[in-house]
MARKEDO-680101 format. One record per residue: residue in three letters; chain; x, y, z of N, C-alpha, C, O in turn. Coordinates in steps of 0.05 Angstrom, whole numbers, plus 5000, padded with zeros to 4 digits. Layout:
BEGIN
  rest  kette  neast  nnorth   nup  caeast  canorth  caup  ceast  cnorth   cup  oeast  onorth   oup
   Ala      A      X       Y     Z       X        Y     Z      X       Y     Z      X       Y     Z
...
//
This chain:
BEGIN
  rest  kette  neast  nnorth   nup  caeast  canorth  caup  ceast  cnorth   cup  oeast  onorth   oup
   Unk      A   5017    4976  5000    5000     5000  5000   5018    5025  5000   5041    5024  5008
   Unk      A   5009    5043  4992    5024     5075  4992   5021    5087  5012   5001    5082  5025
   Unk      A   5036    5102  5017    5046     5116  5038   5023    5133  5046   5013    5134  5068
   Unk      A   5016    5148  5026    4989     5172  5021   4970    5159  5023   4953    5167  5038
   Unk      A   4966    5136  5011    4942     5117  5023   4933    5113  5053   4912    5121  5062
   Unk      A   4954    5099  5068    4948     5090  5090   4955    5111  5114   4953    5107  5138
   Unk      A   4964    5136  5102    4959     5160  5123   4934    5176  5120   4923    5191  5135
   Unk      A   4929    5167  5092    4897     5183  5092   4871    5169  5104   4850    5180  5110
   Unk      A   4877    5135  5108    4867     5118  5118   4866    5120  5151   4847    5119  5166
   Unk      A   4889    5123  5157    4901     5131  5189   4888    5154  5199   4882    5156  5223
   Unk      A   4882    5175  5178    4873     5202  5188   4831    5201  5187   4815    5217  5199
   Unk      A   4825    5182  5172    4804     5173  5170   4797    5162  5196   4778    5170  5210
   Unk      A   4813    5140  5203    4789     5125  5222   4799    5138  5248   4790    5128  5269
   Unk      A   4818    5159  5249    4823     5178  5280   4798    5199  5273   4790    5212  5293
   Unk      A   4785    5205  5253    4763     5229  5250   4738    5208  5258   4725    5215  5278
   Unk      A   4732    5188  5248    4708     5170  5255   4714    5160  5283   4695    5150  5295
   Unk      A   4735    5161  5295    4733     5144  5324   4728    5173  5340   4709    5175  5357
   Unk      A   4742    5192  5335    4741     5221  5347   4711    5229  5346   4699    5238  5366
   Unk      A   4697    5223  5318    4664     5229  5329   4647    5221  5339   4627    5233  5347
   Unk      A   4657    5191  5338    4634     5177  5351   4646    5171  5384   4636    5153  5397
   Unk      A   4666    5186  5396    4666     5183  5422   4661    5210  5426   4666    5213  5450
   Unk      A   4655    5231  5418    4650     5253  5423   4609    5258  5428   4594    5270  5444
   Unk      A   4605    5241  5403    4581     5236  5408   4568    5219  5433   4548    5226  5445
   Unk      A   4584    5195  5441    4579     5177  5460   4578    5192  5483   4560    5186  5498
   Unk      A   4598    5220  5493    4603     5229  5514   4579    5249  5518   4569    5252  5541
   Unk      A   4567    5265  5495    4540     5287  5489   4525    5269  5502   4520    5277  5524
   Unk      A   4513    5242  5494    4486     5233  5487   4488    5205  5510   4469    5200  5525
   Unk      A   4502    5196  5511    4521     5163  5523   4508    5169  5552   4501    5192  5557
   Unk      A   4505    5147  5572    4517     5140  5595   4526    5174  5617   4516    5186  5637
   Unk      A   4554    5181  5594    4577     5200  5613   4561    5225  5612   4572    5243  5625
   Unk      A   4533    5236  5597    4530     5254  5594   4509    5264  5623   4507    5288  5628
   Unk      A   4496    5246  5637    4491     5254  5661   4508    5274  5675   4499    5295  5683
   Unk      A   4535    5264  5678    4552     5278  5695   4555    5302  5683   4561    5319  5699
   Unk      A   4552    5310  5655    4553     5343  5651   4544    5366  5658   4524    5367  5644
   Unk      A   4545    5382  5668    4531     5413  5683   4517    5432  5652   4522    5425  5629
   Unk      A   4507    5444  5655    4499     5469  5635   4499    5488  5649   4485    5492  5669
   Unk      A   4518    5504  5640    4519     5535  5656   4500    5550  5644   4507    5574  5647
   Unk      A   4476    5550  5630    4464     5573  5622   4441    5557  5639   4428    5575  5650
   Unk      A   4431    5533  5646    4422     5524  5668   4417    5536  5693   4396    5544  5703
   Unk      A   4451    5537  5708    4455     5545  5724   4447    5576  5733   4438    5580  5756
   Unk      A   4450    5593  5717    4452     5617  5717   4425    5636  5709   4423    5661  5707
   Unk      A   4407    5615  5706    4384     5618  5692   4375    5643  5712   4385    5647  5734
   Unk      A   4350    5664  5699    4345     5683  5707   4311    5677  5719   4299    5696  5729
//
């Protein structure tokens, strides 16, 4: 395989693993533990 191939491959599945744990942490389980400061601060 080429060099340019399997770094564009490499840079691929770090953007798909990067979104879908970004999503997991919004929506997942961990997102309980998050605060909302416009929540907090509410008027």
């Amino acid at each position: 395989m080429e060099t340019a191939t399997l770094f564009s491959i490499c840079i691929a599945v770090f953007l798909v693993g990067l979104t879908g744990y970004t999503l997991y942490t919004a929506f997942g389980p961990p997102a309980e533990s998050l605060r909302d400061p416009f929540d907090e601060h509410e008027d």
